[in-house]
Backbone of each chain as ProteinMPNN parsed JSONL, in Angstrom:
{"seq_chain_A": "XXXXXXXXXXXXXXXXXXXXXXXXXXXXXXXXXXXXXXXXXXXXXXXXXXXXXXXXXXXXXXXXXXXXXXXX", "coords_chain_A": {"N_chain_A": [[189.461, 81.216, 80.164], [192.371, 82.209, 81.016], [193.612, 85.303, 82.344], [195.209, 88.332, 83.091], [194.037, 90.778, 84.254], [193.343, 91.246, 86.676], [195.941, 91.918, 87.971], [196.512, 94.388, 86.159], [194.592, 95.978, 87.326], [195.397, 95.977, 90.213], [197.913, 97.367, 90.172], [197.162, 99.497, 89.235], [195.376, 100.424, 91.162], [193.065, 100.288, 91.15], [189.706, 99.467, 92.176], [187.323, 96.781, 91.484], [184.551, 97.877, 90.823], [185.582, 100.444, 90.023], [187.069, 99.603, 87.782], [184.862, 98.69, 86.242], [182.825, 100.969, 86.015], [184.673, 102.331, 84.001], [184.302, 101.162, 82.101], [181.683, 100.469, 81.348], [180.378, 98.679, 82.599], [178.727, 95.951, 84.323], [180.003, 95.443, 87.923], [179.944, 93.024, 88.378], [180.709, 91.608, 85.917], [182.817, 92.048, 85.727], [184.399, 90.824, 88.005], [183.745, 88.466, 87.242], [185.192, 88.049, 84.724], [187.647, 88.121, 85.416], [188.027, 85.698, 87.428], [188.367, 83.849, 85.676], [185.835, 83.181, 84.678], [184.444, 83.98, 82.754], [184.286, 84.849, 79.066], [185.108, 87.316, 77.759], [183.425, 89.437, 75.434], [185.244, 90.128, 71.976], [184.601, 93.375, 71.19], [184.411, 93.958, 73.753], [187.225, 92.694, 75.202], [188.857, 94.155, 73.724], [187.997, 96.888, 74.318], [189.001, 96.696, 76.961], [191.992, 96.526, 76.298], [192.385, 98.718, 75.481], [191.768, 100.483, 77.119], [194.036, 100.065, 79.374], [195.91, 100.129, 77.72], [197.454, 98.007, 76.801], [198.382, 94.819, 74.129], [195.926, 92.472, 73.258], [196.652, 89.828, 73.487], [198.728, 89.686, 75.396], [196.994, 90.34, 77.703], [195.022, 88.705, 77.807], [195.617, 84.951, 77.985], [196.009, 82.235, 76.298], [195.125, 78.619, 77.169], [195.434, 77.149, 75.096], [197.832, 77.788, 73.584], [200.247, 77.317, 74.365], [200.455, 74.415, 74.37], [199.839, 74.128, 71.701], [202.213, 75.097, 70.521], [204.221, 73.81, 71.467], [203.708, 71.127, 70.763], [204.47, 71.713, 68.029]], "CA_chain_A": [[190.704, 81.793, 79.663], [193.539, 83.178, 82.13], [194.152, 86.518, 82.231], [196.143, 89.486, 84.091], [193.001, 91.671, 84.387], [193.432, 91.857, 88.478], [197.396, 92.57, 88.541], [196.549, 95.268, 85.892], [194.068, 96.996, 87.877], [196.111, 96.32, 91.262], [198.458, 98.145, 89.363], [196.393, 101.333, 89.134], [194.953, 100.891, 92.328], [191.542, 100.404, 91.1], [188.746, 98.604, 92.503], [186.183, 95.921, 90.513], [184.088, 98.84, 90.654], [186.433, 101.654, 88.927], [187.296, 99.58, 86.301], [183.308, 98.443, 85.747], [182.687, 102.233, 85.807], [185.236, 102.989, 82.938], [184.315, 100.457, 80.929], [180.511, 101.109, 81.473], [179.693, 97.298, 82.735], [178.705, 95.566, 85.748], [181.262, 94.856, 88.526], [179.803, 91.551, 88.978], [180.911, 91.203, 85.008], [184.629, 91.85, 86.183], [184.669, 89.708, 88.671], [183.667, 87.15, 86.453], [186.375, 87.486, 83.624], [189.259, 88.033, 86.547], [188.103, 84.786, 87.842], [188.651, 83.09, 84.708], [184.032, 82.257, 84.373], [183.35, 84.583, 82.011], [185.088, 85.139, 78.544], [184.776, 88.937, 77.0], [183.668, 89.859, 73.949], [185.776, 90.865, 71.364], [184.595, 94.691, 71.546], [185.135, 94.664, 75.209], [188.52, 92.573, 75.257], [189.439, 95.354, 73.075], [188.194, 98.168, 75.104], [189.817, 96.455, 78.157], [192.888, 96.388, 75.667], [192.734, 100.813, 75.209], [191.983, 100.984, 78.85], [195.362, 99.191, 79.61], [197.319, 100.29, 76.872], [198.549, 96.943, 75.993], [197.648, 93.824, 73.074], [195.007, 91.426, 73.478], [197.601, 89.041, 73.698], [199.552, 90.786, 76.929], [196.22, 90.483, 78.768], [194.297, 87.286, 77.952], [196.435, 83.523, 77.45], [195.433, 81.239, 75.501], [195.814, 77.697, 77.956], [196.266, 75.77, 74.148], [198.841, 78.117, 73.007], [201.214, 76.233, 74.702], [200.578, 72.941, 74.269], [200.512, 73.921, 70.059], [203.732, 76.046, 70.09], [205.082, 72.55, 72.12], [203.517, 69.863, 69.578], [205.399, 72.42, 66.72]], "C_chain_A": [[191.399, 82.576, 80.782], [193.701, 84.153, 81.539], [195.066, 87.582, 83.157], [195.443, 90.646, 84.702], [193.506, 92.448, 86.179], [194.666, 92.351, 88.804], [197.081, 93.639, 87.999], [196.258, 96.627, 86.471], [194.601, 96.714, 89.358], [197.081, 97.278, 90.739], [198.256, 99.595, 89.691], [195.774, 101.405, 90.317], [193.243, 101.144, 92.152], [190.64, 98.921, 91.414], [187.962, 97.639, 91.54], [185.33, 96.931, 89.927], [184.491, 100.283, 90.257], [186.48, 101.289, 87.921], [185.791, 99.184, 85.55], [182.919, 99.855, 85.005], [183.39, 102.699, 84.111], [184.671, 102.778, 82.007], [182.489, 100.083, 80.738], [179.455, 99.565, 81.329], [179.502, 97.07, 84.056], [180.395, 95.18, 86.554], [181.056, 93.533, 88.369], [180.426, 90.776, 86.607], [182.49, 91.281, 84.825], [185.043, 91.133, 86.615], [184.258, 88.181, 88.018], [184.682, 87.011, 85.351], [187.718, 87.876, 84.805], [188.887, 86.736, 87.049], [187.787, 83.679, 87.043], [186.55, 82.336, 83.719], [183.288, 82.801, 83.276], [184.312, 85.021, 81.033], [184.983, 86.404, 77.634], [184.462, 88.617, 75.562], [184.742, 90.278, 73.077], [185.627, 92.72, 71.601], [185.276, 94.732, 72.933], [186.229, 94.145, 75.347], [189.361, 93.882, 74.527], [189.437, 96.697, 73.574], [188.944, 98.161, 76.216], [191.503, 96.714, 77.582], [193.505, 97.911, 75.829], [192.76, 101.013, 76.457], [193.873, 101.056, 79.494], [196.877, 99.724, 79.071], [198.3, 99.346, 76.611], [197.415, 96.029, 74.928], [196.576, 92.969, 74.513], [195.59, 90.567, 74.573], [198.274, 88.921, 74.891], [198.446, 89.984, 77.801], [195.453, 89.072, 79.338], [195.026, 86.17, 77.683], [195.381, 82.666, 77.22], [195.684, 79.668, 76.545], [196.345, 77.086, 76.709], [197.397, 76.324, 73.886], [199.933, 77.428, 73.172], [201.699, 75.38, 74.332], [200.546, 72.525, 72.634], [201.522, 73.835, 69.904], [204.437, 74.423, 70.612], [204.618, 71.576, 70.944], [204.466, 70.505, 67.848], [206.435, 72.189, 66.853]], "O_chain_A": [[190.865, 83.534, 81.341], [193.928, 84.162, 80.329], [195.598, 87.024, 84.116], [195.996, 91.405, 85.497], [193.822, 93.562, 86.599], [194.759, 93.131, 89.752], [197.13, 94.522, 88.855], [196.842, 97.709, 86.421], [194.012, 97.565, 90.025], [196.731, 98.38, 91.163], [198.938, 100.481, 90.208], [195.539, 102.56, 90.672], [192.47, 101.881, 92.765], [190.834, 97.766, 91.037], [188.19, 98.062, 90.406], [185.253, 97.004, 88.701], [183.651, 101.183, 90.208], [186.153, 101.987, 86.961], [185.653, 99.393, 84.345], [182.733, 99.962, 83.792], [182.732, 103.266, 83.238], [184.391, 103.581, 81.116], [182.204, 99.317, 79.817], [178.489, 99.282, 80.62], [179.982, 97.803, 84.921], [181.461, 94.825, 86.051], [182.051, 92.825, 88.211], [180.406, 89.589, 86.285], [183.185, 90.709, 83.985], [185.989, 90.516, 86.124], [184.541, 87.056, 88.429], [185.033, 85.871, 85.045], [188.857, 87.652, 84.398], [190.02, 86.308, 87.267], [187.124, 82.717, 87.433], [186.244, 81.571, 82.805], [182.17, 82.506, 82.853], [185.289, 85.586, 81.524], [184.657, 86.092, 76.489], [185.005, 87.84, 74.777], [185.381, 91.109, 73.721], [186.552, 93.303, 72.168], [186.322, 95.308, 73.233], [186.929, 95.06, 75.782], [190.406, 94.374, 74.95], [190.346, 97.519, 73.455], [189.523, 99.169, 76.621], [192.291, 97.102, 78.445], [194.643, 98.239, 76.164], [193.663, 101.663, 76.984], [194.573, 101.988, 79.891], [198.043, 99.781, 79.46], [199.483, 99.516, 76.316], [196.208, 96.237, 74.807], [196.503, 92.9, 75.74], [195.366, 90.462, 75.779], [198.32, 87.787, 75.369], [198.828, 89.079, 78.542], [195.3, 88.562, 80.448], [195.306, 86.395, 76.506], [194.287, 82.454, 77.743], [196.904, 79.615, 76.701], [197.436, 76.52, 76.778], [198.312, 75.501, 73.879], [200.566, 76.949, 72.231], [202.868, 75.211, 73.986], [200.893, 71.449, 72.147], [202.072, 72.894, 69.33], [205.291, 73.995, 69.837], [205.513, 71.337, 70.134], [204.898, 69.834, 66.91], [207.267, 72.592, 66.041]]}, "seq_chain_B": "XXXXXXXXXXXXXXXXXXXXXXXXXXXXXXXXXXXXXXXXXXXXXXXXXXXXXXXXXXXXXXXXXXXXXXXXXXXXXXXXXXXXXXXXXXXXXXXXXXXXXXXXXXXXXXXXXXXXXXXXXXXXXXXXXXXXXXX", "coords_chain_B": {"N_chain_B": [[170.745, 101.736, 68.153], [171.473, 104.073, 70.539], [174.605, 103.731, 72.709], [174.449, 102.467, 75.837], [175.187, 102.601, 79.005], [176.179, 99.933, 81.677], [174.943, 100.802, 84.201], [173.102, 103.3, 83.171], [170.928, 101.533, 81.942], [170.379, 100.072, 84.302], [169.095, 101.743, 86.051], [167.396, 102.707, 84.364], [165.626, 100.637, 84.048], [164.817, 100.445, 86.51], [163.331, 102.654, 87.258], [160.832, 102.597, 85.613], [160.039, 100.108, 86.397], [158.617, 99.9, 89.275], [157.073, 102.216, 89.269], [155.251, 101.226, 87.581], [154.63, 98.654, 88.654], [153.046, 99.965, 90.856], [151.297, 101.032, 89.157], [149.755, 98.462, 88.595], [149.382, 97.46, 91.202], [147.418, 98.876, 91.87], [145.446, 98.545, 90.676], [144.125, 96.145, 90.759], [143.499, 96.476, 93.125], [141.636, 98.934, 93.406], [140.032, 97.989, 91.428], [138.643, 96.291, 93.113], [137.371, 97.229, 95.091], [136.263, 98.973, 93.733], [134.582, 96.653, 92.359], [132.732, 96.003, 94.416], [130.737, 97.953, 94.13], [128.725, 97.251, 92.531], [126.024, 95.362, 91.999], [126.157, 93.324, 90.124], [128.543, 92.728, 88.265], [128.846, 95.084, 85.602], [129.601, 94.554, 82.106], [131.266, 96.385, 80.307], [132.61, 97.052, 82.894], [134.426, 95.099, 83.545], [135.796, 94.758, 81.626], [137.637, 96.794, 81.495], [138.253, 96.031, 83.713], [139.974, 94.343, 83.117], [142.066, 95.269, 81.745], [143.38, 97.429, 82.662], [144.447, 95.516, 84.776], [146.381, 93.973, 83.066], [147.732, 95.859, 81.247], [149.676, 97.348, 82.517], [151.208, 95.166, 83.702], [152.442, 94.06, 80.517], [153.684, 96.26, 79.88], [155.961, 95.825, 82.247], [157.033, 93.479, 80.91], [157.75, 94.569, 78.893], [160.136, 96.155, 79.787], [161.66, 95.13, 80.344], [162.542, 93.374, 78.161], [163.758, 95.744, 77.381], [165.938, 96.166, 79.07], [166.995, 93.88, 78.573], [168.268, 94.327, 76.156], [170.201, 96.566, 76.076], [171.755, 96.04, 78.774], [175.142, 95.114, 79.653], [177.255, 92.565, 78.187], [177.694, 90.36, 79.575], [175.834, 90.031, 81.885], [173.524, 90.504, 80.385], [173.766, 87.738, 79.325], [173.399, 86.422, 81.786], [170.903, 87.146, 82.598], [169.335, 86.202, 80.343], [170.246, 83.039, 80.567], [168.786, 82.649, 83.311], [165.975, 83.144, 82.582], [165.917, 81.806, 80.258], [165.685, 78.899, 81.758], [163.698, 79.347, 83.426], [161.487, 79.916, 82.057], [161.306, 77.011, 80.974], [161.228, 75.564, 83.317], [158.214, 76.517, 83.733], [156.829, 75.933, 81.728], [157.337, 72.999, 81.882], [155.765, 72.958, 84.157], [153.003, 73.729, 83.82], [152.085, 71.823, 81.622], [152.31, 69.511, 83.182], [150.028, 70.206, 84.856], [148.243, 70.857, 82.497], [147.139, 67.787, 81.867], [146.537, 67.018, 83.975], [144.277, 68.533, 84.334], [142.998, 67.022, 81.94], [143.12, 64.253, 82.465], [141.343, 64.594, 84.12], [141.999, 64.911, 87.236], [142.068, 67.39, 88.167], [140.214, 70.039, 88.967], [139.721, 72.958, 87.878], [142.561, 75.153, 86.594], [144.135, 78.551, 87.843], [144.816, 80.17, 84.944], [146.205, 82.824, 85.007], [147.9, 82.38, 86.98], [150.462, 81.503, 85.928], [152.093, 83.656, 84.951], [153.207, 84.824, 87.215], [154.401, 82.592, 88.535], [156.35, 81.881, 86.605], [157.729, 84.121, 87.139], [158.686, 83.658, 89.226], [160.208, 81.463, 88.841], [162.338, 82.004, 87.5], [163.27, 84.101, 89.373], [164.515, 82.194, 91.408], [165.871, 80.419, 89.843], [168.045, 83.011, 88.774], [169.195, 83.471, 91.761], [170.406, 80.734, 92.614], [171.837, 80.808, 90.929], [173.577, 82.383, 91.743], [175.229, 84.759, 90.447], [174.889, 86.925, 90.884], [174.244, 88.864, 89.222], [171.755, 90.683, 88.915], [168.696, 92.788, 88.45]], "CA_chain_B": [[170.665, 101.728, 69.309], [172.698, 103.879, 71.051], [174.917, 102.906, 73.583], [173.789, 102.662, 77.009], [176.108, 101.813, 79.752], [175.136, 99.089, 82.783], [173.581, 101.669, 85.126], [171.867, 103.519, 82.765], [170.434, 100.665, 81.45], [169.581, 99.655, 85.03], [168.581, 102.893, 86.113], [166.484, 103.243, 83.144], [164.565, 99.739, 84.374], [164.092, 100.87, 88.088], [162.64, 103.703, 87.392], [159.516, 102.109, 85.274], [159.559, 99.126, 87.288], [158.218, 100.429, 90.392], [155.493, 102.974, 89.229], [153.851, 99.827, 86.543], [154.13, 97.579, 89.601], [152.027, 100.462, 92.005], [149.254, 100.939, 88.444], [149.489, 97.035, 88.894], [148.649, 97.118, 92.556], [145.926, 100.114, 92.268], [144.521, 98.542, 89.461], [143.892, 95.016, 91.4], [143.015, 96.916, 94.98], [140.808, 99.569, 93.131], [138.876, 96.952, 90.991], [138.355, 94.928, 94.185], [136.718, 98.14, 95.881], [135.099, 99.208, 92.88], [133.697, 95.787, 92.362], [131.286, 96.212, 95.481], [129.591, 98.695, 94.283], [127.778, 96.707, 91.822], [125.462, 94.337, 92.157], [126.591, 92.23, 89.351], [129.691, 93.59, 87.562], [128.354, 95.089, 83.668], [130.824, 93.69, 81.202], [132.31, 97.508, 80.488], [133.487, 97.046, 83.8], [135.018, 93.621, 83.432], [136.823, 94.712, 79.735], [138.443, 98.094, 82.01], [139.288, 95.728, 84.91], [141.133, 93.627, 82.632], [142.871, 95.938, 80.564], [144.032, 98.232, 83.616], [145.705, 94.856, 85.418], [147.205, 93.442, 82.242], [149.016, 97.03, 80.291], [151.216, 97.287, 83.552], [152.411, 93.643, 83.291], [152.874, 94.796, 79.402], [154.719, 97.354, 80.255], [156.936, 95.454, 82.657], [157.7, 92.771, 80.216], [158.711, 95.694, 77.584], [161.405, 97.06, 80.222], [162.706, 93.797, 80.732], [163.243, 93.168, 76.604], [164.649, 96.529, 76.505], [166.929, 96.012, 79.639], [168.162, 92.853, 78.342], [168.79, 94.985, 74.749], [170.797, 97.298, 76.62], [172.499, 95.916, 79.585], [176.117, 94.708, 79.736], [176.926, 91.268, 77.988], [177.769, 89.163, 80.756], [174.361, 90.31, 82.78], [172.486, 90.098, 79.671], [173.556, 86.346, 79.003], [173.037, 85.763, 83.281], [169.649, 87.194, 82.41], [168.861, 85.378, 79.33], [169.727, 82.156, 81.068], [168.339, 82.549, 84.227], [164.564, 83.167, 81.819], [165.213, 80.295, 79.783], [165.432, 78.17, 82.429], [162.543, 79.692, 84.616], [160.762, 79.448, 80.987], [161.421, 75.507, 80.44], [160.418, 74.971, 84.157], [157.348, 76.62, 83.764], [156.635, 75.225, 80.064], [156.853, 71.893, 82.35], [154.755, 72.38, 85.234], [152.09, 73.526, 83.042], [152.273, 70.583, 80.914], [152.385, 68.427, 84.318], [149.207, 71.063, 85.205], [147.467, 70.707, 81.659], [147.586, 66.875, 81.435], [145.781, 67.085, 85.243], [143.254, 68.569, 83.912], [142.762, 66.288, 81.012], [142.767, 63.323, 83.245], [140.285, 64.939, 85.96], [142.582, 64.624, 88.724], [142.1, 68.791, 89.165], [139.278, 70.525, 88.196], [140.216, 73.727, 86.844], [143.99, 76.012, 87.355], [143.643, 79.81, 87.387], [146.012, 80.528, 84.125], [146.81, 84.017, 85.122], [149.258, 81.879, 88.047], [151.249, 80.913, 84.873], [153.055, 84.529, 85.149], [154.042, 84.604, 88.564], [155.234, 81.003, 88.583], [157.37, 82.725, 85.631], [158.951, 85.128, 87.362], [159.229, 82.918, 90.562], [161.477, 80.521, 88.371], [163.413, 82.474, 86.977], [163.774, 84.955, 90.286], [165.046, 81.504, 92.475], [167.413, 80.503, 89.443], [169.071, 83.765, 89.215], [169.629, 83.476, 93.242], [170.82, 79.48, 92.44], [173.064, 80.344, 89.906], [174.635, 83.167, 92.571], [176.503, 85.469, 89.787], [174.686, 88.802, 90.963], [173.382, 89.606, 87.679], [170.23, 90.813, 88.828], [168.657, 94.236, 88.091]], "C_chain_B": [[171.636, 102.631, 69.993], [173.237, 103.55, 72.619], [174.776, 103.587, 74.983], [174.694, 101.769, 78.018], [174.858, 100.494, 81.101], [174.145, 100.042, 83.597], [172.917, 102.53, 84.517], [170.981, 102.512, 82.819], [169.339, 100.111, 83.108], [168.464, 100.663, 85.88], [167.526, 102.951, 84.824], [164.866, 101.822, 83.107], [163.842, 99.885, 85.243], [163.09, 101.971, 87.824], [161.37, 103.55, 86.256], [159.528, 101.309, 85.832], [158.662, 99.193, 88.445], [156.498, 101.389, 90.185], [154.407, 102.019, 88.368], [153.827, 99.265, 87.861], [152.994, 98.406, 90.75], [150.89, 100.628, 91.031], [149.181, 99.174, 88.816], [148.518, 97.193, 90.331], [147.148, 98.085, 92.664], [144.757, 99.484, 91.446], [143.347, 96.988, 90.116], [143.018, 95.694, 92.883], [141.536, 97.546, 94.554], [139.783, 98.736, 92.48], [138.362, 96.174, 91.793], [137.279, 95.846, 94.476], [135.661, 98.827, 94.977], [133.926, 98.226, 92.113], [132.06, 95.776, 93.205], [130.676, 96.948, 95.352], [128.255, 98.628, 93.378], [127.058, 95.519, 92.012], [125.87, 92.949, 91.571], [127.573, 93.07, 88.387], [129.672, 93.823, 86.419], [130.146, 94.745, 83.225], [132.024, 94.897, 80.977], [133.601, 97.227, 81.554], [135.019, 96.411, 83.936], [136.313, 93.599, 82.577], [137.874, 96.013, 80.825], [139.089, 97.592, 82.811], [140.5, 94.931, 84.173], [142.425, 94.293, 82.18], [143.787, 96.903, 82.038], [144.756, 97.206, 84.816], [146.65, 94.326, 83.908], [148.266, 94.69, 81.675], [150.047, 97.246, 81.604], [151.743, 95.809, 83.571], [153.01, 93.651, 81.697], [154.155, 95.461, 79.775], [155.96, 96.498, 81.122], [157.7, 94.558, 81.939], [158.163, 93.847, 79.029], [160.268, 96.028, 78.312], [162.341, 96.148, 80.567], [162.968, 92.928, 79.309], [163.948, 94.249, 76.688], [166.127, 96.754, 77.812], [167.445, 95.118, 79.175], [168.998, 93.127, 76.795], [170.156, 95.669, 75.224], [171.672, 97.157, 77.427], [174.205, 95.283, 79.046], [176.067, 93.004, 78.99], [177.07, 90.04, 78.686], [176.071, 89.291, 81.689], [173.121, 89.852, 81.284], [172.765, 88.3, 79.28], [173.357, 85.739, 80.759], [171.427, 85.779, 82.791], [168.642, 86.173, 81.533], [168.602, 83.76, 80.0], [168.841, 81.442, 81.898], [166.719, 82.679, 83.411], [164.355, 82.049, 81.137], [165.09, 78.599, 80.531], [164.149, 77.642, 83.56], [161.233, 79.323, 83.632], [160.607, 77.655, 81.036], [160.672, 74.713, 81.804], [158.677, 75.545, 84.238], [156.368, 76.2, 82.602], [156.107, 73.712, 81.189], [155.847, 71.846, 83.233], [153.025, 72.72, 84.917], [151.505, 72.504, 81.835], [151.615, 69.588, 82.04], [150.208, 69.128, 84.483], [148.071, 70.132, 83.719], [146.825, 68.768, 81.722], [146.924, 66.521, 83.215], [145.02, 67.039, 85.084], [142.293, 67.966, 82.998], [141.981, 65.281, 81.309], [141.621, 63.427, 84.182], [140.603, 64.832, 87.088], [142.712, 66.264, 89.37], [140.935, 69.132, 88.619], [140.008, 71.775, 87.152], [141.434, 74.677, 87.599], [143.763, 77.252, 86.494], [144.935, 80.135, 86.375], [146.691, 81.671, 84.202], [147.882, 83.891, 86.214], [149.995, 81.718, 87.229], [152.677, 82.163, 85.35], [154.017, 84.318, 86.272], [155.133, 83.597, 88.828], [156.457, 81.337, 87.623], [158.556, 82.842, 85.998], [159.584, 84.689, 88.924], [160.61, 82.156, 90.241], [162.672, 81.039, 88.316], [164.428, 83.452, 88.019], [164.937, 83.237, 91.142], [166.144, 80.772, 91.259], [168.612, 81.312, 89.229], [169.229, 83.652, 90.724], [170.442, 81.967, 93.255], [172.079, 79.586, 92.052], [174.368, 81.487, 90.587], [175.608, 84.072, 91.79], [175.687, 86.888, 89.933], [174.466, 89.531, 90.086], [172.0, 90.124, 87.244], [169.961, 92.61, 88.698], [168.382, 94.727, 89.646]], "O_chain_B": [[172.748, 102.121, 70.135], [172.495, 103.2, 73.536], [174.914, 104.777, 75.263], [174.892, 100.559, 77.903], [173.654, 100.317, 81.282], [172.914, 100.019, 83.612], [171.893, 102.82, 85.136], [170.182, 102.53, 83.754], [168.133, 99.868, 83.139], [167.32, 100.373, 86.229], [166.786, 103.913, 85.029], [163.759, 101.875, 82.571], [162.629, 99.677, 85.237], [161.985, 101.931, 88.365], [160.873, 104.651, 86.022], [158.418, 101.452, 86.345], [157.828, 98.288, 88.459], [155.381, 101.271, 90.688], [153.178, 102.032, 88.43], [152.709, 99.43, 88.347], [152.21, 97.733, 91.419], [149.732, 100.508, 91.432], [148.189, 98.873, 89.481], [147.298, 97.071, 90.442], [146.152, 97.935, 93.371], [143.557, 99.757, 91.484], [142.135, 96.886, 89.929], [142.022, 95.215, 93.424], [140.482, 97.09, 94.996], [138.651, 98.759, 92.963], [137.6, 95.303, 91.374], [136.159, 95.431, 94.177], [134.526, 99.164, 95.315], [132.893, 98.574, 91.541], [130.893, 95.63, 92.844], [129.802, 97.093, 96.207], [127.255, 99.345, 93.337], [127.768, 94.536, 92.223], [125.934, 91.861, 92.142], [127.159, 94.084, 87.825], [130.339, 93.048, 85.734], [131.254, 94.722, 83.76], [133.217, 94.744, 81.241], [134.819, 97.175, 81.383], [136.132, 96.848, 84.23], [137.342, 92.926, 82.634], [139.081, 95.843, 80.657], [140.217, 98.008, 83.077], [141.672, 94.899, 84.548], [143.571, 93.854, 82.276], [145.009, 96.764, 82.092], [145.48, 97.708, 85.676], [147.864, 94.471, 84.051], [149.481, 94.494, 81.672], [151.261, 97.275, 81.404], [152.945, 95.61, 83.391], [154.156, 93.208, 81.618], [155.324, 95.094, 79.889], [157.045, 96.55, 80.542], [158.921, 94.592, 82.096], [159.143, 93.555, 78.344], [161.313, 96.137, 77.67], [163.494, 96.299, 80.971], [163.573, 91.859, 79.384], [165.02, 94.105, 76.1], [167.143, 97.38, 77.509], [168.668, 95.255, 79.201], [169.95, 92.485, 76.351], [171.196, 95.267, 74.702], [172.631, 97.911, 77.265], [174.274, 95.025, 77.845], [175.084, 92.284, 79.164], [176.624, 88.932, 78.385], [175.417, 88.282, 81.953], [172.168, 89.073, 81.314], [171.761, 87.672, 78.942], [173.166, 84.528, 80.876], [170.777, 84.748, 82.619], [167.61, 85.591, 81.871], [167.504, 83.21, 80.074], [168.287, 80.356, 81.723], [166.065, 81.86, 84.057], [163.335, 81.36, 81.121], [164.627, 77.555, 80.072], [163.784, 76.613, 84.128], [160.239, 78.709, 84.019], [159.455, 77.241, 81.163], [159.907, 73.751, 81.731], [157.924, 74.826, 84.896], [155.147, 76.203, 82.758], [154.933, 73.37, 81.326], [155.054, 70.904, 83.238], [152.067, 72.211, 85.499], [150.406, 72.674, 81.307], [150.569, 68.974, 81.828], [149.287, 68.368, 84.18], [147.379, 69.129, 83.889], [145.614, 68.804, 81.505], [147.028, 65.316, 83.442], [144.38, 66.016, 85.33], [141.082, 68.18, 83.061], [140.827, 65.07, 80.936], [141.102, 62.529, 84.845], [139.796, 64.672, 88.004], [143.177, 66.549, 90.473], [140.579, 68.44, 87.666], [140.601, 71.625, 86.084], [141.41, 74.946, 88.8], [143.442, 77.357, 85.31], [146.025, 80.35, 86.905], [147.75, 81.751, 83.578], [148.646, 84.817, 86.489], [151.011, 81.762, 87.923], [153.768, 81.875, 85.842], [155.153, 83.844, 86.3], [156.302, 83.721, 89.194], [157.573, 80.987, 88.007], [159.664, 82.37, 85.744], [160.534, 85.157, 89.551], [161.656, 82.125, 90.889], [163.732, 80.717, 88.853], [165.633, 83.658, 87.88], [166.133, 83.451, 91.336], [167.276, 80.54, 91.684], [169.772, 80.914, 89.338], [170.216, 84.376, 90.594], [171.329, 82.019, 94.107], [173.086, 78.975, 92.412], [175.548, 81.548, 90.242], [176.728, 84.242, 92.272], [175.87, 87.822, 89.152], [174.482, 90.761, 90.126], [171.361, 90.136, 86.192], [170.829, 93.474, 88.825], [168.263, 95.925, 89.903]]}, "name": "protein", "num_of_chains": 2, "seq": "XXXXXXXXXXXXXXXXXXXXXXXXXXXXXXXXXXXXXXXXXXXXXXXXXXXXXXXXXXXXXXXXXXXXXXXXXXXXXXXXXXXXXXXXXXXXXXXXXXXXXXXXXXXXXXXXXXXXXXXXXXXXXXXXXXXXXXXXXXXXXXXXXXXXXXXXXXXXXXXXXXXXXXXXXXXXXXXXXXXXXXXXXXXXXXXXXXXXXXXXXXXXXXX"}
């Protein structure tokens, strides 16, 4: 699943390892959902969500969404 | 349960890992050295040497159920895999092993290699599978 995870935290100016820290996971479990290999839990998409201060939605894309909203 | 971030969690493995693995080693060195001083080793002995190498391998397999309870869920499913894979190859080469012995093409394999071979598997597929999910 694509996400925005790495602009967010370029953004803030935080490392793999700041936002691991916040969110009280491995870095090497960041670098795996910023490079699309690893897909979050619900809880933690959601804590990544409060971190952020934006939706789900905002952060993670769907690749089918697309290609529904287009067959609609 | 409550919640336990990644470095507790890993912090909370290191720090029993290390002192079971030195009763491990004392327990193996010291039974070697306290072997020689018997002629023929009474059975007491035998039931104390066992029990004082096996409760530290106990013990290490406890901290490695309750790290994989605890840790992060991306590390705990690296972990998980990287075991059931090290599991399935060692399921086989004991199979390959048993099925040796059957035939008579070995005489006899020391079963207490079973572990090691274990944690060999499973150590060279987490390093295979390269996602740094190790404790």
């Amino acid at each position: 699943m694509e996400n925005i995870l790495r602009v967010l935290r370029a953004e803030r100016k935080w490392s793999q390892a700041d936002l691991a820290e916040q969110l009280g996971v491995s870095r090497q479990s960041i670098n795996a959902i910023e490079t699309g290999k690893y897909d979050p839990s619900l809880p933690l998409a959601f804590s990544l969500a409060r971190l952020f201060g934006r939706p789900i939605e905002d952060i993670f894309k769907d690749p089918e969404a697309g290609a529904v909203e287009a067959a609609e | 349960m409550a919640h336990v971030t990644f470095k507790q969690a890993k912090r909370r493995y290191q720090v029993w890992f290390w002192p079971l693995m030195a009763l491990y080693t004392a327990a193996i060195l010291g039974g070697t050295l306290i072997s020689k001083q018997f002629e023929t080793d009474p059975l007491w002995f035998l039931y104390l040497l066992t029990a004082a190498t096996v409760l530290p391998i106990f013990g290490v397999l406890f901290i490695m159920w309750r790290y994989i309870q605890e840790t992060d869920e991306f590390t705990r499913m690296m972990q998980l895999e990287a075991m059931s894979i090290g599991a399935l190859i060692t399921v086989g080469a004991a199979t390959v092993i048993g099925f040796m012995q059957l035939f008579e093409l070995i005489e006899t394999f020391p079963v207490f290699l079973i572990l090691p071979f274990f944690f060999v598997s499973y150590g060279v597929t987490k390093l295979v599978r390269g996602k740094g999910a190790c404790v």
